[in-house]
N, C-alpha and C positions, 0 to 999 in steps of 0.2 A: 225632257228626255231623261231615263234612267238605264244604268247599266245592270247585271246582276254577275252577279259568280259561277261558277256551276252549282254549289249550294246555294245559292240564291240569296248571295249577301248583298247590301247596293254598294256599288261604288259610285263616291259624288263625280256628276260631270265635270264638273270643274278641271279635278285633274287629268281626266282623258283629254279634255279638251284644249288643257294646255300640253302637253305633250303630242297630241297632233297635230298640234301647231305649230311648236318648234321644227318636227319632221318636216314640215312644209316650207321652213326658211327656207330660199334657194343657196347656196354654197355662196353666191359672190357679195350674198348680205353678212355672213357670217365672219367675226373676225381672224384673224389668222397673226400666230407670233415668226413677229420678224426683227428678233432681237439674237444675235454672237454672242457666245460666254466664251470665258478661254481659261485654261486651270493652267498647274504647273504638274508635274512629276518629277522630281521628288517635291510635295509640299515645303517639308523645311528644306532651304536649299542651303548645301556644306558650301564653302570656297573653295575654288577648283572643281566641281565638280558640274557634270554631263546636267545640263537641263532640258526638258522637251516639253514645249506649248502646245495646247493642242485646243482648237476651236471647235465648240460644237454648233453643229447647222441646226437652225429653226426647225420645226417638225414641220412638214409639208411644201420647204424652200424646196428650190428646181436652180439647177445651172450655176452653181455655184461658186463665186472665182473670191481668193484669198487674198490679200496684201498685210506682210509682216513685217513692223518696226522696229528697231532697237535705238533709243533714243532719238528718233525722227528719222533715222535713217534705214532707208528700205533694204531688207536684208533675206526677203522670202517672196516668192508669186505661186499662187493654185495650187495651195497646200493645207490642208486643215493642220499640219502641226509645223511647227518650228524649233529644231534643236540647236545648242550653240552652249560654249565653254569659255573662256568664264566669263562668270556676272560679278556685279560690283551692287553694293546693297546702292539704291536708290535707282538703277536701271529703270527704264518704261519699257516694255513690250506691250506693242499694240498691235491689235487685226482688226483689218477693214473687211468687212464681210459685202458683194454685191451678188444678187442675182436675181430669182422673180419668189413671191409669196405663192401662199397656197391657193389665193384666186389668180397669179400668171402675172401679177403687177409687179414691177420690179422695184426695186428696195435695195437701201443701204445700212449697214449699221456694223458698230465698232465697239471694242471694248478694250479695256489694258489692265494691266498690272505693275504695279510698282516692287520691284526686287527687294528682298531684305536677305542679304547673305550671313549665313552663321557664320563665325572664324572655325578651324581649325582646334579642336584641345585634347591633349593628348595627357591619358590618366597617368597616373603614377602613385606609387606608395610606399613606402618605405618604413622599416620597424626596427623597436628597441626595446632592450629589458633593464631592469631593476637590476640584473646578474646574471652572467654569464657562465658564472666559475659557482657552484652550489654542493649544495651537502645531496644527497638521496633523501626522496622524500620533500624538499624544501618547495614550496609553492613559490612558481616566478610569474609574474606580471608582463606580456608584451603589451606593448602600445603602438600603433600605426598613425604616420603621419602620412595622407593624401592631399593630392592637386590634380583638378581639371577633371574632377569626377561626377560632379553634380551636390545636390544634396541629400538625397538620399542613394548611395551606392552600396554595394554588396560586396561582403566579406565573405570571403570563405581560408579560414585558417590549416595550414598542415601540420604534423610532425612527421617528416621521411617521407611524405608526398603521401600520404593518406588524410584525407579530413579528419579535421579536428574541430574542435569549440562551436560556437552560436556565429550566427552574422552579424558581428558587434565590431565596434573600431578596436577592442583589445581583447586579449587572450589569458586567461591564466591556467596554471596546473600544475600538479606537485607528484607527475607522475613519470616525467623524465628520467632518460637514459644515458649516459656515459655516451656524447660523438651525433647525438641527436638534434634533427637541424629543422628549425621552426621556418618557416614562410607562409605567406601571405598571398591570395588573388583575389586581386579586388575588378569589380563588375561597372560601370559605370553606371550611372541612374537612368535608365532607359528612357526619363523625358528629355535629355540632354541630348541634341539632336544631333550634334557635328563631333560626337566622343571618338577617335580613331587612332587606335583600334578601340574598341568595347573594355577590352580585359588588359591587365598591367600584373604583373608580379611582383615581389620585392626578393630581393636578396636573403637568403635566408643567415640564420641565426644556429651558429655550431654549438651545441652547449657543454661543459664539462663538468661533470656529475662525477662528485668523491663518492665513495660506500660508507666515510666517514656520518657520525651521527649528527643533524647539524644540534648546536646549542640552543639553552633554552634559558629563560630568565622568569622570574617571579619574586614578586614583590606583596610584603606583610604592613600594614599599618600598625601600631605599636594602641592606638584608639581611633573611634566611628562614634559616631552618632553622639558628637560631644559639645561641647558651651564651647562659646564664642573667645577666643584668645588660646586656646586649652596647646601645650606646644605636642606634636603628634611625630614619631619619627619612623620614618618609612626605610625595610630594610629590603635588599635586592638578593636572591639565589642565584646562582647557575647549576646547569648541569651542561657536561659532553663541552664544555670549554675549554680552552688553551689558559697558557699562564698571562697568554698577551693579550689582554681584556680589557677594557676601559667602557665606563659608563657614563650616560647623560641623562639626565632626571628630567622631567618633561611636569611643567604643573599647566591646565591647558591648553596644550602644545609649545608655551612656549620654554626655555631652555631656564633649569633652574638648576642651587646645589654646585655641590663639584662632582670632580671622578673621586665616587666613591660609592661604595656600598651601602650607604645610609645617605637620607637626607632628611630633614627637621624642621618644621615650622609651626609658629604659633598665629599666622594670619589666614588663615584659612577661611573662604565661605562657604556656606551651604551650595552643594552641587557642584566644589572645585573635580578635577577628575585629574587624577597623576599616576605616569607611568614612567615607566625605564626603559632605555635605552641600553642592548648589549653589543660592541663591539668585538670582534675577535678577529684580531688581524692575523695570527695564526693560524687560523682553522679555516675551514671548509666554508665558513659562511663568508662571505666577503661583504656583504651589506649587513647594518644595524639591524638587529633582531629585537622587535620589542617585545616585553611583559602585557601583561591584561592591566586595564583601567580600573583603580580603585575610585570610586566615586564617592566623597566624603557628606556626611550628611549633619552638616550644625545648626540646633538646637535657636531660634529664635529669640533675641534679650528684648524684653517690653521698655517701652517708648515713656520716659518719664519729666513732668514739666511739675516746676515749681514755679508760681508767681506769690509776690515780688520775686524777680530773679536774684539781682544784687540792687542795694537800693542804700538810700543815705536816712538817717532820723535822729531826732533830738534823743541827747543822751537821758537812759529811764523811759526809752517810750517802748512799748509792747506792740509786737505785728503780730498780724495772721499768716500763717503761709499755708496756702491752696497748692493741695497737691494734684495730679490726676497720672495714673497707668493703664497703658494702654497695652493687653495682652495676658496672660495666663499666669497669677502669681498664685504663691503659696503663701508668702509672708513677706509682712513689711517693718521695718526697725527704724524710728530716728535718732539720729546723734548728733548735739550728747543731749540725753535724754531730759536731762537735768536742768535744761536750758528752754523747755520747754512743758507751759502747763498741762498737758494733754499732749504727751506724746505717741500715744495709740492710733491718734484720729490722722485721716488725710490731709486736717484741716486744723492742725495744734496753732495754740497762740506763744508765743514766746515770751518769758519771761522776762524784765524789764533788762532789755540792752545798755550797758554799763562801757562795753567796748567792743571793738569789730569781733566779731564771730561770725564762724561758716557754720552750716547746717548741712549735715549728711540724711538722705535719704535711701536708705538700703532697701535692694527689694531680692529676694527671691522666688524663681519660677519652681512651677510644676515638675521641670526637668532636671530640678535641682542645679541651676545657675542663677549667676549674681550679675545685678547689676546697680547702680546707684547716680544719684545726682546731687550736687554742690553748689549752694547758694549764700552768697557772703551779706550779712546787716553789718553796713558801719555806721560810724556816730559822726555826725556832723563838727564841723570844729568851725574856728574863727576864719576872717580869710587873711591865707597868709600868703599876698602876692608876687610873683614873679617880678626879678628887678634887669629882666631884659626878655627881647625876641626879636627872633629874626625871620621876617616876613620873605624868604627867596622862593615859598611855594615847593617844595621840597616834601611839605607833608608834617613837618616836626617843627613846634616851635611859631606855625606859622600866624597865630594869632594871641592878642595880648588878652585875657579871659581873666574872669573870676575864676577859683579852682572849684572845680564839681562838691566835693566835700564840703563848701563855707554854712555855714549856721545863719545864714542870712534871707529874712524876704526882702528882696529889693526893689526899694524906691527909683532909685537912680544912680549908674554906675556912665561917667564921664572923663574924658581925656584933655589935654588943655597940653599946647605946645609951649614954647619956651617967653612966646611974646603972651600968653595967656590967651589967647584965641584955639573957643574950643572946637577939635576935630574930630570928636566920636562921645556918642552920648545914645543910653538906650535902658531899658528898668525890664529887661529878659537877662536873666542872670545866664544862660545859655549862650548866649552871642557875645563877641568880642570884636576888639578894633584888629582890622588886615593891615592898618599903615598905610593906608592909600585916603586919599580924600574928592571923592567924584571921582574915581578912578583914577588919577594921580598919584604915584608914590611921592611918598613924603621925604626928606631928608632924616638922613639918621642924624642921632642926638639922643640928648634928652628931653622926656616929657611927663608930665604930673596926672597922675588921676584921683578921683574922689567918688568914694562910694558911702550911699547912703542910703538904709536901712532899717532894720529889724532884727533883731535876735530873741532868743529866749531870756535876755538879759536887759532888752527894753532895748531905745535905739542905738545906735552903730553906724561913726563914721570913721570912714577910712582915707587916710589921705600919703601920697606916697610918691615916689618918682623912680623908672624905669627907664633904660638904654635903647631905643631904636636900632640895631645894628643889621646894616647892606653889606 
């Protein structure tokens, strides 16, 4: 079998054939919905307030009869809706729906909703300035504090009940009048469901505006853009001020200097920022008036290492010292110059060490600053031991050692108590006895050590007696 168009297209039988097929279902094979919905009005439900249920009927139900619950309890008959005041969040409202389907069969079917009630919140706002009492001309800052508004609510600012400003939680402007009164109406966030009323006002704000000039402040750096230590002294202007003035220096923000017209430092970093502070309790300004930010800009000092740092050597012996900088130099100097065979190089050797001497390393930058490092060669000497310590753990004193400085390689450096039983023994010239033996303190007294060696003198023993004291 084929069908055709009027143009004489084919259509497959297929689909005719399924669609005169379905036509031919009889009604009582077909199936039919026989399932109750039930909604609210209002969806978000406020506390206190009027609610109405309402049950929609299957499409093609007959005879339809209602039964409505509130919490089990029957409270409505042959009503597709149910109203009722108040609810309490966790309520059930249920409908039993009976009567016949769309083939005449009769049917039952139910559905519920579990209540969730919004509270009650009631917006409010209230505002503040910076100053109420101003010069003409002075820019004032309000600020709004809100509750029970949502999160995102609506500002609308006045002056004398005409709009003013953005829809922002604060206000400013320096264009006020003598008796001019700010307020505030704010909107609730309209997904805020239970906001009542919507709108809240605040109190407005009377302002008093002199014709007076308000004061002004300005401050001078004395130098910029300077080396590291450099002492810089900052001086403070006014103008249209009282005699009754007091100032606060500000390095930061935080509070530097005294009251005074000047302030003066030589610690300053690169990117410090310092302003002033104008009070005038006399005048028309009644809040601190500050100066612009001078923003200081210091000059970089290169990074300088000298190895050996500080170090001990047999007298007459000669080091090398390695220097390295790190950063933009122009020029480099050692001192004393004299003390060292090659003192041009990074890397001068020093003439024979006879007695402790420092070495100076000068350097000068690009920007024309200085900076330098200090390294001390001493001469090793005999060892001339300590004749007491006192081990309380305190940090000083607390071990009995060789001195750093002795002229000795050591073989063996030993302790020996009063009976000759010895209690510390080691050939690291570095370590020392704590007074303790297995972790036991020992009794105070006296006790004997003996050290045995090396010098540049051939060997070296030391032998001696020392005070324990607790």
């Amino acid at each position: 079998m084929k069908l055709f168009t009027k143009k004489g297209s084919l259509i497959p039988c297929a689909a005719i054939c399924l669609l005169l097929y379905f036509f031919s279902i009889p009604a009582s094979a077909q199936s039919c919905d026989d399932s109750v919905k039930i909604s609210s009005s209002p969806i978000n439900i406020c506390a206190g307030s009027t609610v109405i249920f309402t049950a929609t009927v299957p499409s093609g139900a007959t005879n339809p009869h209602f039964q409505w619950q509130l919490n089990g309890a029957f409270v409505g008959f042959d009503n597709n809706t149910y109203q009722t005041n108040p609810l309490n969040s966790g309520d059930v409202v249920k409908c039993t729906l009976t009567g016949s389907d769309c083939k005449g069969n009769p049917f039952t079917s139910k559905d519920s909703i579990i209540v969730l009630v919004n509270p009650i919140s009631k917006p409010s706002i209230s505002i503040a300035t910076d100053a109420s009492y101003i010069c003409k001309g002075s820019n004032v800052i309000f600020t709004s504090t809100v509750q029970n508004a949502g999160s995102n609510p609506v500002y609308q600012w006045k002056i004398n009940g005409v709009n003013a400003g953005t829809d922002s939680s604060s206000f400013s402007t320096s264009s006020l009048n003598n008796g001019d009164v700010v307020n505030c109406v704010l909107t609730a966030d309209p997904s805020l469901p239970c906001a009542l009323p919507k709108t809240a006002s605040s109190y407005g704000v009377s302002m008093t505006v002199s014709d007076a000039i308000a004061p002004s402040i300005s401050i001078a750096a004395s130098a910029n853009n300077i080396c590291p230590g450099t002492l810089v002294t900052f001086t403070a202007t006014t103008q249209n001020a009282s005699s009754s003035i007091s100032y606060q220096w500000k390095l930061d923000n935080a509070t530097v200097g005294n009251d005074s017209t000047n302030y003066s430092s030589n610690s300053l970093v690169d990117g410090d920022e310092i302003y002033c502070k104008l009070t005038d309790s006399s005048g028309c300004a009644k809040n601190p008036v500050p100066s612009e930010k001078i923003v200081m800009t210091i000059a970089s000092l290169p990074v300088i290492t000298i190895n050996p740092i500080d170090t001990f050597v047999a007298v007459g012996s000669q080091v090398k010292l390695n220097a390295n900088i790190s950063g933009t130099v122009s020029s480099y100097a050692w001192q004393p110059s004299q003390s060292l065979t090659n003192s041009s190089s990074l890397s001068p050797v020093t003439q024979p060490v006879l007695a402790n001497t420092n070495y100076f390393l000068n350097v000068i930058t690009r920007d024309g600053c200085s900076a330098s490092k200090e390294i001390t060669i001493k001469i090793l000497g005999d060892a001339i031991m300590p004749n007491a310590f006192t081990p309380n753990g305190d940090g000083h004193n607390d071990l009995f050692k060789i001195p750093a400085n002795s002229n000795i390689n050591l073989r063996e450096f030993s302790i020996y108590n009063r009976w000759g039983n010895k209690v510390f023994s080691t050939n690291n010239i570095g370590n020392g006895w704590d007074g303790n033996i297995n972790g036991k303190k020992q009794d105070s007294g006296v006790y004997v050590y003996v050290i045995n060696g090396t010098s540049a003198n051939g060997n070296v023993v030391y032998k001696g007696s020392f005070v324990l004291i607790r």
